[in-house]
C-alpha positions, -999 to 999 in steps of 0.1 A, spaced: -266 -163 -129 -245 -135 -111 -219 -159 -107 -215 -163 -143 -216 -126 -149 -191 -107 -172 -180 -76 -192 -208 -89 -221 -231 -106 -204 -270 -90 -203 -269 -69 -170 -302 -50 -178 -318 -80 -147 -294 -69 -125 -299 -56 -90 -267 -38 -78 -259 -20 -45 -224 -5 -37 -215 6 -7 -192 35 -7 -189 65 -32 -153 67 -22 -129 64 -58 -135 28 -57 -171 29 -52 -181 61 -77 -161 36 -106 -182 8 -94 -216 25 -97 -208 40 -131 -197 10 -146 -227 -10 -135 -246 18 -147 -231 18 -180 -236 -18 -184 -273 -13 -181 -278 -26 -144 -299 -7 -117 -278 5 -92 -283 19 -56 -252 38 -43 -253 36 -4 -227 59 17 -231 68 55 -212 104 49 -231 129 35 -204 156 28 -204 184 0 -178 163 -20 -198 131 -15 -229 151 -28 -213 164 -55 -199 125 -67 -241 120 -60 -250 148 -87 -230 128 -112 -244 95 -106 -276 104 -107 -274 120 -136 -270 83 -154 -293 70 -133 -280 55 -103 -298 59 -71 -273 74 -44 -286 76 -7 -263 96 15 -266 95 50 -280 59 48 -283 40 83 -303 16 70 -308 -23 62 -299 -34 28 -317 -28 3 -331 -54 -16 -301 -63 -44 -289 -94 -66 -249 -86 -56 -236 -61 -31 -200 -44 -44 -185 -29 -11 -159 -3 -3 -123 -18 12 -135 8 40 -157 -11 55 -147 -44 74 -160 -75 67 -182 -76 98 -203 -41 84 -235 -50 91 -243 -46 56 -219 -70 45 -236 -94 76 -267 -87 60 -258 -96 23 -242 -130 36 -268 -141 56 -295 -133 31 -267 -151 2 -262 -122 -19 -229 -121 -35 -207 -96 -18 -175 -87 -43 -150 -62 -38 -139 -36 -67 -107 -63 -76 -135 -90 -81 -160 -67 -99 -131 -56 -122 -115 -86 -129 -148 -98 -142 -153 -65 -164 -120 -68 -181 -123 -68 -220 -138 -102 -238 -106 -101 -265 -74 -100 -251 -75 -88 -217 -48 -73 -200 -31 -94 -178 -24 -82 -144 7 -82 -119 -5 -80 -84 12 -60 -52 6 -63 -15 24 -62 14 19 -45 46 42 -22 40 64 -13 3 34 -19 -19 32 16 -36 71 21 -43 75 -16 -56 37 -13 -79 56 20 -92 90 5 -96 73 -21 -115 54 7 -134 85 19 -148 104 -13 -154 71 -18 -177 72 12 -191 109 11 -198 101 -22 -221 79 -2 -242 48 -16 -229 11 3 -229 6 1 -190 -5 19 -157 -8 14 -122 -44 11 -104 -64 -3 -73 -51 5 -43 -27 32 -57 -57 57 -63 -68 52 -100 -93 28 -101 -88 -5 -115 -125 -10 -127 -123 28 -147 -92 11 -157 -108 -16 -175 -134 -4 -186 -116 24 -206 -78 22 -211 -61 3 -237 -31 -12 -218 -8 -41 -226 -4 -50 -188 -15 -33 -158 5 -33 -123 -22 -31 -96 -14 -24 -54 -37 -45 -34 -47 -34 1 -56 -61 24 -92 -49 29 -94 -51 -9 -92 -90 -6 -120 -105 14 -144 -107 -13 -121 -115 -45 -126 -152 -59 -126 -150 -97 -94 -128 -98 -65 -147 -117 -35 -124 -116 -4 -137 -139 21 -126 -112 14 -120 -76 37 -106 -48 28 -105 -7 63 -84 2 62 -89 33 37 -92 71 33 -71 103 6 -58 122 -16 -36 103 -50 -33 99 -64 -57 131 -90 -30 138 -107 -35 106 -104 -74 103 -104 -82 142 -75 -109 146 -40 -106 128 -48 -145 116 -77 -128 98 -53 -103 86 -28 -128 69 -56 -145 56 -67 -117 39 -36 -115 23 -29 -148 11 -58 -142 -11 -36 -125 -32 -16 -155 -40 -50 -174 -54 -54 -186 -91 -21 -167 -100 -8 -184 -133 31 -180 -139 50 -166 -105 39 -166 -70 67 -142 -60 76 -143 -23 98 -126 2 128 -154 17 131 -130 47 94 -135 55 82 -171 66 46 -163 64 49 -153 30 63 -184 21 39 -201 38 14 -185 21 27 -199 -14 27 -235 -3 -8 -231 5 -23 -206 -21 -47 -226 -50 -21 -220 -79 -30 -225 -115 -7 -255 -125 25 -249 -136 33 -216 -116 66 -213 -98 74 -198 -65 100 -170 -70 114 -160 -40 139 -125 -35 160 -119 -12 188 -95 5 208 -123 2 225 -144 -26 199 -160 -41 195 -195 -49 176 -213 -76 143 -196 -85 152 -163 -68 163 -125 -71 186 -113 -49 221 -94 -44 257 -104 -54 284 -78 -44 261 -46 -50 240 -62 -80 209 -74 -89 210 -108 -99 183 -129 -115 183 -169 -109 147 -172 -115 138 -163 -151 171 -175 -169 174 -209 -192 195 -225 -169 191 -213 -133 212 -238 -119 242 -226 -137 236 -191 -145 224 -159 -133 213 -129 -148 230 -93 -135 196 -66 -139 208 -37 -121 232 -21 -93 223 -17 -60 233 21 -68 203 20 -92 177 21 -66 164 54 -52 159 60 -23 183 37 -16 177 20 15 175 -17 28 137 -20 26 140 -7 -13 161 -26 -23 142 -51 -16 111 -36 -32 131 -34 -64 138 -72 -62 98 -80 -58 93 -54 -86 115 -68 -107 107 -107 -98 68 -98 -116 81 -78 -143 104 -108 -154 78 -130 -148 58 -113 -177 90 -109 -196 106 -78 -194 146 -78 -201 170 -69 -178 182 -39 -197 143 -26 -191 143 -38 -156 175 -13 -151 162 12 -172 131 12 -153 149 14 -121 171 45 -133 143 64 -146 120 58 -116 104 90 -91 103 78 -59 64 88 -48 58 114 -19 63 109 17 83 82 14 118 84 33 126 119 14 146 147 25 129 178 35 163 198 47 193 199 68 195 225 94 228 223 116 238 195 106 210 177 115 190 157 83 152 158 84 137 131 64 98 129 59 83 92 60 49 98 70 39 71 46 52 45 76 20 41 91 25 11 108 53 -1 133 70 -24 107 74 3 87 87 30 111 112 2 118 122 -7 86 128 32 82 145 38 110 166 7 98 183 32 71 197 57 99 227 46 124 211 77 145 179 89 147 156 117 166 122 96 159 84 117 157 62 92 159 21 87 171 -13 92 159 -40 66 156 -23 33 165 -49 11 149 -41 -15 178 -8 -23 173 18 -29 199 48 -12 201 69 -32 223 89 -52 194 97 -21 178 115 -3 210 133 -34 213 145 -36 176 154 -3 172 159 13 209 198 15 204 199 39 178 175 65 193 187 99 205 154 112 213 114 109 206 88 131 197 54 122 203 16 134 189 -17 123 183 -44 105 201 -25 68 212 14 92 218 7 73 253 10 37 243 49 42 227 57 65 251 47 34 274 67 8 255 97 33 260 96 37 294 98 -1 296 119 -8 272 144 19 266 136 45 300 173 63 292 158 77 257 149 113 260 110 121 250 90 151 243 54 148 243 35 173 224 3 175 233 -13 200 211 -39 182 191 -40 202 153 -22 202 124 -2 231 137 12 211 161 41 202 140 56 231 144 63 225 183 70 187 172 100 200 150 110 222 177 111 195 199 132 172 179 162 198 169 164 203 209 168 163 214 195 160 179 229 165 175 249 177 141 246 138 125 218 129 136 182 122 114 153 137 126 130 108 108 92 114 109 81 77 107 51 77 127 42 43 129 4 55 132 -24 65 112 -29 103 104 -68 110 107 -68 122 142 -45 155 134 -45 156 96 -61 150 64 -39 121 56 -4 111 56 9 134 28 -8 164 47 14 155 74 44 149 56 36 184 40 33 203 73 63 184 85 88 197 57 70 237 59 81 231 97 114 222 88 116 247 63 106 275 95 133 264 120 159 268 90 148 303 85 151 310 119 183 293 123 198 316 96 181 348 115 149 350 94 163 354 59 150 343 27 145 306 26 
């Protein structure tokens, strides 16, 4: 019965747990609730904003247990959090007693409106998938379409469903989203690209990539992949495919048949024209893109690659690109002071992505460290070691880059900074104007998660840029900034 289980089937028999009151889980619970299932709400915090979610939920009748250490309770399906990992002992529990365990993606997928459901067109990615699930966003919205983006960008794709009337809906995938999605049939799918991320929380980096191939499953018109990226090509030829979608790749390159990529600064389109092997459409210039950077570029290729596969023209494709607003934290200026750029990328919170940053500077004072998440930093050093003037390091694991330095680039100047608040950044921005020179980019591109010092990345990024914005004051003698 619970595998047949949709948006109108009888749920009033239903025994639901969910694990998590985070955004994800708070949607989930409601929703069940609404449908008429009994629902127990499980979290391990028990925090004033946690208890306040709790008044809500109970008030609809869901039973929320905070501070829960517990077994699982008895349940029909378990809907879990992408916080916990797939070997939570809860989630152990639910497998070995063979109670369904879905995710939010599966839950909403099967809650999506009887009549004409939105279709969806799916981003992930280790690193990119925000900027490319808003770049398609506006490319959407530049067609005209009803539309949104939801899942892993913060607005929940099951409140989504459950209460929006959209035309399409562009939806960011985390990889801890994915374990437990098997219904979902997206119409366009995109993995932009693999590095390590995540291998805490799913042990292995195999386990990782598995994760994410997930995403390629079931998808019905375009299996978009990127050409630079083997294992996302790999993951095409081996993803369960409804019959008759194409593999789409882009590239920074000219493209060939069935691909986007980039003819003397345009955007060209050999994927979704009449007669690819002929023709090509032009859908934007390079100068269109913002920020413009290697890395974006590309994400406006991926972006572009699912909003063509649902049919959007190129004029809208451009259109969208033009009008787009880059989101927070993500390789944006904070200030110059002395001729030295400071550029806020907190969002890199992985080494791929502090590399991919630090691509789109010829010379760069790097801040980088926090919670390394058991990545390796050895590749990165070597890939990017030449254009460093200088490091800055924080947060808990600063000692295992300033390791891979010493071995692999011992002439770059470091600072440690071993102050371990958000204050810190103060002496961090300090540190790097003392290692830069008029030219240089101090690039915060940390390359680590943020929860040992800070709230999150964007709290970093923010008390990155007030830093900044101190040393210019001082630098002009304490006037008004």
């Amino acid at each position: 019965m619970i595998d047949s289980l949709h948006r109108t089937s009888d749920w009033s028999t239903v025994n639901a747990v969910v694990a998590g009151i985070g955004v994800a889980g708070f949607a989930c619970a409601d929703a069940l609730a609404q449908l008429g299932a009994r629902v127990v709400l499980i979290d391990a915090g028990d925090a004033p904003e946690l208890r306040e979610r709790a008044e809500i939920l109970d008030v609809i009748g869901v039973d929320v247990r905070l501070g829960f250490t517990g077994d699982l309770p008895a349940c029909d399906v378990l809907v879990v959090s992408p916080g916990l990992p797939p070997s939570s002992p809860i989630i152990r529990q639910a497998l070995d007693q063979g109670v369904p365990v879905w995710g939010e993606l599966e839950l909403a997928w099967r809650l999506r409106p009887a009549v004409s459901p939105a279709p969806w067109l799916v981003v992930t990615g280790t690193n990119g998938k925000t900027t490319t699930t808003l770049m398609l966003e506006s490319m959407l919205r530049a067609a005209g379409l009803r539309t949104c983006s939801a899942g892993n960008i913060g607005m929940s794709l099951v409140g989504v469903v459950m209460h929006d009337e959209v035309d399409v809906i562009a939806v960011e995938v985390g990889a801890p989203q994915l374990p437990f999605v098997t219904s979902m049939s997206p119409l366009a799918s995109v993995c932009l690209n693999i590095a390590d991320d995540h291998i805490d929380h799913f042990g292995s980096l195999e386990d990782y990539i598995a994760a994410k191939a997930r995403i390629y499953e079931h998808t019905q018109v375009a299996a978009v992949y990127n050409v630079e990226d083997e294992r996302t090509r790999a993951m095409v030829e081996d993803a369960d495919v409804i019959e008759g979608c194409r593999a789409i790749g882009f590239t920074l390159g000219a493209p060939g048949l069935s691909m986007l990529g980039i003819v003397e600064d345009l955007l060209i389109d050999r994927a979704f024209v009449p007669d690819r092997a002929t023709s090509a459409q032009e859908l934007a210039s390079v100068d269109d893109v913002k920020p413009l950077a290697p890395h974006n570029v590309a994400n406006a290729l991926a972006a572009a690659a699912l909003a063509r596969a649902y049919g959007v023209s190129a004029v809208a494709v451009r259109e969208g690109l033009r009008s787009f607003v880059p989101a927070a934290h993500r390789i944006a200026d904070v200030g110059t002071v002395d001729g030295v750029a400071f550029v806020d990328d907190s969002k890199a919170t992985n080494a791929h992505a502090a590399v991919t940053s630090m691509k789109a500077f010829p010379s760069v004072v790097w801040i980088a460290g926090g919670m390394a998440k058991g990545q390796d930093f050895d590749d990165l050093v070597r890939e990017v070691g030449a254009r460093l003037r200088g490091v800055v390091l924080l947060g808990v694991d600063r000692e295992q880059i300033a390791q891979s330095l010493a071995r692999l680039a011992p002439t770059v100047p470091t600072t440690m900074i071993s102050r371990d608040d958000a204050g810190a950044m103060s002496d961090v921005v300090t540190a790097a104007m003392a290692l830069a020179s008029p030219g240089d980019t101090v690039l915060l591109a940390p390359g680590c998660a943020s929860w040992d010092m800070f709230r999150d990345y964007g709290h970093r990024g923010d008390e990155f840029a007030a830093a900044v914005e101190r040393l210019g004051v001082e630098r002009r003698g304490g006037g008004t900034p």
